[in-house]
Every structure is written in C-alpha cells, then in structure tokens.
N, C-alpha and C positions, 0 to 999 in steps of 0.2 A: 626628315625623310627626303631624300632625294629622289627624281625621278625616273633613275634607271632602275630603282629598287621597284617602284609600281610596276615599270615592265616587267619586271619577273613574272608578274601573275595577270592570270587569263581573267579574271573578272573584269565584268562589263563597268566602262569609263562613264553610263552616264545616270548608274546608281551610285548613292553614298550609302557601301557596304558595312553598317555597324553592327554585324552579327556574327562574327568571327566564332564566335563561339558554339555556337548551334551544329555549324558543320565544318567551318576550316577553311583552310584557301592552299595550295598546293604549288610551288612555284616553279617556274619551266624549268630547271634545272634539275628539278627532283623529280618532274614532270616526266620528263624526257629518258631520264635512267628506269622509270617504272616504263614507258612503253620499249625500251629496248629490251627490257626481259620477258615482259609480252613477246616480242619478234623473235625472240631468242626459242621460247617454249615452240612458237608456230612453225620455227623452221624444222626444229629437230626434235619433237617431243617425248620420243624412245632417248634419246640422250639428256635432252633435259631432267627430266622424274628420276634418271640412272644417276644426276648429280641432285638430287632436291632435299637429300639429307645434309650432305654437307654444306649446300647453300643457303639454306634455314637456320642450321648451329652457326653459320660465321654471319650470318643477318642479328640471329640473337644474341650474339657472345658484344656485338656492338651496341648494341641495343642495351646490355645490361650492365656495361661500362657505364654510359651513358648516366643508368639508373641506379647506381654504385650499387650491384648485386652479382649476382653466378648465374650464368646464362640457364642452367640446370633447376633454378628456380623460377623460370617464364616459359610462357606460351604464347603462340603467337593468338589471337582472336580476332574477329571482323571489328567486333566497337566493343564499350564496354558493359553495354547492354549483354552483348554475348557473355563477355565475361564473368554478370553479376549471374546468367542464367546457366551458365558450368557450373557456377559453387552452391548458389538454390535448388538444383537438382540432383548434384552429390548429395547433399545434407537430407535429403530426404529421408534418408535410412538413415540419420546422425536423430534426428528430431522425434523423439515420440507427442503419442499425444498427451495435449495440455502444456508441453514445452512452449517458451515465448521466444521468439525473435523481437529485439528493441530496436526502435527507429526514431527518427525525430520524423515533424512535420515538413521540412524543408527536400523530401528525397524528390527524384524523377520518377513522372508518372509508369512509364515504362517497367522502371525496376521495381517498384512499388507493384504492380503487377505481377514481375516474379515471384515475388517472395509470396502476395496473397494464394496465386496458384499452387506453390508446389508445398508451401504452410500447409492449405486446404488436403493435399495430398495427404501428408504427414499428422493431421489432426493438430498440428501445432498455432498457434496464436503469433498473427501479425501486428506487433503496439508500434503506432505512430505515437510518438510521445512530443506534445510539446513543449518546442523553445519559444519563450516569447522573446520577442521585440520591442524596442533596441537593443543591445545586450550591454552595453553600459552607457551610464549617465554623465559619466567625469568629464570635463573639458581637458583636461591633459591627457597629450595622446600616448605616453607611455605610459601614466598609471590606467587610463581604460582600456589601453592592451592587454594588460596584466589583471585586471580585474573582472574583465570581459573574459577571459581564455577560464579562471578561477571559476567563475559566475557559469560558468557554460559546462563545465566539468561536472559540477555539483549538480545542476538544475535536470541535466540528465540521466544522472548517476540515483537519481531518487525513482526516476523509472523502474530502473534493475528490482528483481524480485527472484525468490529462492527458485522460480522458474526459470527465469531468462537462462538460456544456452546460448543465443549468439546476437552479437553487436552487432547491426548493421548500417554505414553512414556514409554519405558522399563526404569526400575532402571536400571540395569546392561545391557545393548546392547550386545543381539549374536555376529555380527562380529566382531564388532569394539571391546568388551568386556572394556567399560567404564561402571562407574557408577555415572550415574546423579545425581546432588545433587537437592532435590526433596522439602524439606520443606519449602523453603522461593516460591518458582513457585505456589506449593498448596497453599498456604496460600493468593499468589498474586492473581490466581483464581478465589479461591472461593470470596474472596474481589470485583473481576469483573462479578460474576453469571456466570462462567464458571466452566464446572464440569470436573473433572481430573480422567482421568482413568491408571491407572501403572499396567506395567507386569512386574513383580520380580519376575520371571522365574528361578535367576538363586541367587537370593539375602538370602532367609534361609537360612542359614549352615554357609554361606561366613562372611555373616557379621548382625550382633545383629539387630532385628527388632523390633521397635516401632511403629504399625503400627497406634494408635490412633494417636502419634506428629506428624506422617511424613502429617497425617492429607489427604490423596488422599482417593476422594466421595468413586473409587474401587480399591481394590488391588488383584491384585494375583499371587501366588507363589507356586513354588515346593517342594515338601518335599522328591523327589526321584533323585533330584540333589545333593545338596552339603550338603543335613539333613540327607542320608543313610536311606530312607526312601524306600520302596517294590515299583516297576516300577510301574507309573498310580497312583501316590497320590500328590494329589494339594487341596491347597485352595482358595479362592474366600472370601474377607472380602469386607464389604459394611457398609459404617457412616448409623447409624440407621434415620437418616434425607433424606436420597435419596431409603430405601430400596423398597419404596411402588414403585418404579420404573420397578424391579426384573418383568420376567417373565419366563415363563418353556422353557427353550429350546429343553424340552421333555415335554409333557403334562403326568403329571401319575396320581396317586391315590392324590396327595396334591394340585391341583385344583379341583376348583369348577364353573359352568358358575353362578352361584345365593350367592357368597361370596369372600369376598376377605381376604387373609390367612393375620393372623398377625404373623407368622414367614414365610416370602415366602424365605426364602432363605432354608430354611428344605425342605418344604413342594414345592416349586418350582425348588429346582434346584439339591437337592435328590434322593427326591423320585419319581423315575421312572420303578418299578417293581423288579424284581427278577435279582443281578447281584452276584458280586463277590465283597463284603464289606472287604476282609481280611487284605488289602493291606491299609484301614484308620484306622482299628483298630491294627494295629503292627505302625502306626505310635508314638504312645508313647514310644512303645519300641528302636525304634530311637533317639528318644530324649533323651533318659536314656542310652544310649548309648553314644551318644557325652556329655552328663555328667560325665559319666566313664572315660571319655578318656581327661580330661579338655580342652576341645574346643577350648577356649580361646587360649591354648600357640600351639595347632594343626595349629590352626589358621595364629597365629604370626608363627610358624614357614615355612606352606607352603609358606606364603606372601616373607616371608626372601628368602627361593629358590626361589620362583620367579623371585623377583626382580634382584638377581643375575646373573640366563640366562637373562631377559633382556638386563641389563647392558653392559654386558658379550659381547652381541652379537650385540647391539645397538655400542659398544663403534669399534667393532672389525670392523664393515660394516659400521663405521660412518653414522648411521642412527639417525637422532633425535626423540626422542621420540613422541610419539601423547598427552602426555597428561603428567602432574607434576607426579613426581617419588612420587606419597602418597598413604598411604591407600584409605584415603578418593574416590580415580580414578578405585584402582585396588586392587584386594586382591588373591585371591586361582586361579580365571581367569583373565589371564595376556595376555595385546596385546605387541608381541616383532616385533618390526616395523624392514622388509627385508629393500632390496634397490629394487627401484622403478620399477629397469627391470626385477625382479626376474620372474624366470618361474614358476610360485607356483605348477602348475600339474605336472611339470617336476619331481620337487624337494620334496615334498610328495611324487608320486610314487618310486623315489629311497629310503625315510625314510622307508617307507611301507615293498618295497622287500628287500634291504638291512639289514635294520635294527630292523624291525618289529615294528616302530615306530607309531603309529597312533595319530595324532592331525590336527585338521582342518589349514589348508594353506589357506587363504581368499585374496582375491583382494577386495576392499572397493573403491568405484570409481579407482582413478591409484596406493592407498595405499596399500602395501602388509605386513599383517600382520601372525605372526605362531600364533594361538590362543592355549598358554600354559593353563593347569590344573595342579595344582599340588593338591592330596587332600592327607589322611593321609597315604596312602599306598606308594605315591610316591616316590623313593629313589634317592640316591645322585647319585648313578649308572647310572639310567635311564637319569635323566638329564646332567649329563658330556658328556654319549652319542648322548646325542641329541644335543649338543653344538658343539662339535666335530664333529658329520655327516653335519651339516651347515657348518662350518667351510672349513671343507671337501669338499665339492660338489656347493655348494651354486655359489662359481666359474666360473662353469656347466653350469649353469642353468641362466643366464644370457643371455639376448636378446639383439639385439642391436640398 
C-alpha cells in the first residue's frame, strides 16, 4: 500500500482502523462526486427531481453491470438492514400461521429482529438453526473446502421441515465473518418451493458477484462496506418471478390503491418523497474507483494479510481455526479464533486505550473471535501492531 492511496481517505492517522467492515471507509474521490450532487440538488432542486428518474436508472444500470444482473432487478436502499426489512414485510401476507422461516445462528442481530417482528405479525415461526463450529476438521485446504461447503449444506438442510416457506442467511455472517456458500442451497430451494432470501451486507467489494447464478428469490448488499461507496447506499435485487411479491415499506407517490406497479421495486421501494439521492448517484464513482485501483490484486492482497495474522495468532494461541484456510470461507473479513477464556472486553478495551486499535472482539456462543478487516488502506504497520498487542496482553486477559 502506498501512501498516496491512504490519502484518499478522511479517517483519522492516529487510530489503527481495523473495522472496515462495520461501516466502510469512503474515499475523496467518491467523496467528492457524492457532495457535488448534494450542490447540484441545493442549487436547482425543481430541476434536479425533474431529472431523478433517469439519474437513478443510469446510477443502477452501472450498478448492475457491476453485479452481472438487469438494472430492473435492483433497488436502490439505505443499507442492507433496510433491505432484509422490504422483503420481511412484503412476506407478511406470503407467511401464514405456523409457516417457518429457517436461519442459522450466525445472522445479524438487527435482521434477526426483522424477521422475529414481522414472523410475530404473520403468526409464523422464526428457527435459528444451528451450525456448529469448526466446520471442517481436514488439514488440506482443498479437501476442507469441499467438505466444509458439503458439511454445511447438509447440516442445515436437516432444519428444513414440511413447514419451512423461506430460507433466510447472510453470505458473509457479521460475527462469526464466514461466507456461506449459497448456490447449490438456492438452487436446492427453489427445487422444494422454498424461497431464499440472503443479506450480503458485507459481500460487494470483498468478493465478485453474480447475483443471477447465486440464483437467491432476494439479495441484498452494501455498497458503503467493502465497494467505498457514500454511507446509506445499498441495494436490494429481486428474480423478476417473485417481484409481484414487493410491497412499500413506505407508502409514496409509486403506489396506487386501483393498480398494481410493473416496476414495484422503483416505484415501491424508491420512491418515498423528497430525500437525499446523492450518496446512489456517486455510487458509479465507486465503482470506477476500485477499477483504478485493480480490485482484483487489492483484493488478493488484503486476503494474503489476513490470512497471515490469522495464522500468526491461531498457530501462537494454538487455537484451531473455525473454518478451512480459503478464500472460498474468508476474504478482506477474517475471523481470528482467541482461546476460549479470552476476556474479549478486557482485551479490546486495552487495544482501544493502548494502542488505538479498534476492531470488534465477539464471543459467538463460548467461541471468541477478533473480527479482522483489512481493506486497501490497511498497512503492514497496523497489523504487526496488532499481532503484537495480542501477543502482549492476551495473557491478561485470560479467565479462569
């Protein structure tokens, strides 16, 4: 990483920022085209809104290049919390009572939320279903990739009951920071008249999306996580076969009680009045950004530091991993597995004041993970230091 790339971004020089993941980082360049469209709406705003349709279709139509899909199957949304609560509260009238929603234990507490409330609505049943941990035992990392993805298939497919009506699972899991492999389950699914719904919260940026193969009824994803995308910009893709599903989780100007919209995801899940559009339309300039910067070897390289504190600190604390040492599992968000009597609050609050460290410390049932980010600004600095203050303290912070 070179140092003109850290100039890009406004975050403060005298924290070691290892939480990328949480909320994102935004860089002047992308920065800067989100406040011109700010300035643009302030000056002429009767002009602005008179263009806000066709500036949103050519915001998404880039967008959905991007995401190898038809602009006509996305929506724009704030984050992907908004998005998992469009499709939780369309289903509502999908769901009767006694229907199951399946989940693993690994989702976000947020969206885990959703689904309890608008279940609750519907009389329908929320199953956390658990996955345990590790998920394979093999030391070969190609056979535990393959045997893990098999193992993880199966272990939750035993959930499924003549009730289950819908799948519900992050790609990438906030604590635990796995990612599920998602296209042989979809495909298993939709083959049983179960519809799949995925939060890729955390999946843009990290790793290449194909969201027609991965083939799930709904998806949605962040573009102000790992895409360097203006804070509050998400989207929401829906298979043109379940769209008539869609309902307003704001009612605005694109319903009607006497018609039903043939684009309801614009028209439903949009268009809600007068807001702050700037931060969908600088989403291209995101994107033309991690094209400047080849993505691809950003990519390969955060994953390489990663994998190395992992290691590093798995092999020092003899702690086994949670999951095969592949991309395939982990990529830019890395779980580095403590030892099991770690004090996590202890030992974050010393990274914090000591060392200005910030990255989430998680307990995951008795499992204690450091939830690493490395994105492109990350340095080799940061991470030895934060190898080192573990090393250091971790000792400490040991229960007994």
């Amino acid at each position: 990483m070179t140092q003109n790339v850290r100039d890009d971004f406004l975050l403060r020089r005298d924290w070691r920022l290892l939480n990328n993941g949480s909320f994102g980082a935004c860089p002047l360049p992308v920065f800067e085209v989100y406040q011109r469209w700010q300035r643009e709406f302030e000056e002429h705003p009767g002009g602005f809104m008179s263009r806000q349709h066709d500036l949103m279709t050519e915001a998404r139509t880039v967008l959905a290049d991007y995401l190898h899909t038809d602009q006509s199957r996305l929506a724009f949304v704030t984050n992907a919390t908004m998005g998992v609560n469009v499709v939780t509260h369309s289903l509502r009238s999908y769901l009767q009572p006694g229907d199951e929603v399946l989940t693993t234990n690994h989702e976000y507490g947020a969206c885990n939320h959703a689904w309890q409330f608008n279940c609750g609505k519907a009389g329908a049943h929320y199953i956390n279903y658990p996955i345990s941990l590790p998920l394979s035992p093999s030391n070969d990392p190609e056979e535990a990739n393959r045997l893990a993805a098999e193992a993880f298939l199966e272990e939750f497919w035993a959930g499924v009951t003549p009730r289950t009506r819908v799948i519900y699972l992050s790609h990438t899991t906030s604590p635990t920071a796995l990612t599920f492999p998602l296209e042989a389950l979809c495909k298993r699914a939709r083959e049983a008249g179960i519809l799949t719904v995925i939060d890729g919260a955390h999946v843009p940026g990290q790793r290449d999306l194909f969201l027609d193969d991965i083939g799930a009824d709904f998806y949605t994803g962040n573009c102000h996580k790992w895409m360097n995308g203006p804070k509050g910009t998400a989207f929401l893709h829906v298979r043109p076969e379940v769209q008539h599903l869609i309902e307003p989780l704001i009612v605005g100007h694109g319903w009607f009680p006497d018609k039903v919209s043939e684009k309801p995801l614009v028209d439903y899940v949009e268009q809600y009045g007068t807001r702050d559009l700037a931060g969908f339309l600088a989403v291209p300039a995101a994107i033309e950004y991690m094209a400047q910067h080849d993505w691809p070897a950003v990519r390969a390289r955060a994953y390489a530091l990663a994998l190395n504190v992992k290691r590093t600190l798995e092999e020092h604390f003899d702690t086994e991993s949670i999951c095969p040492e592949h991309f395939d599992w982990f990529s830019q968000l890395c779980p580095v597995r403590l030892p099991d009597n770690t004090d996590m609050g202890k030992l974050g609050q010393i990274l914090r004041d000591q060392y200005q460290i910030e990255m989430p410390m998680i307990t995951w049932n008795s499992t204690k993970i450091a939830r690493l980010s490395v994105q492109i600004y990350t340095s080799q600095e940061e991470l030895d230091t934060f190898v080192q203050a573990v090393k250091t303290h971790l000792p400490d912070c040991l229960e007994s």
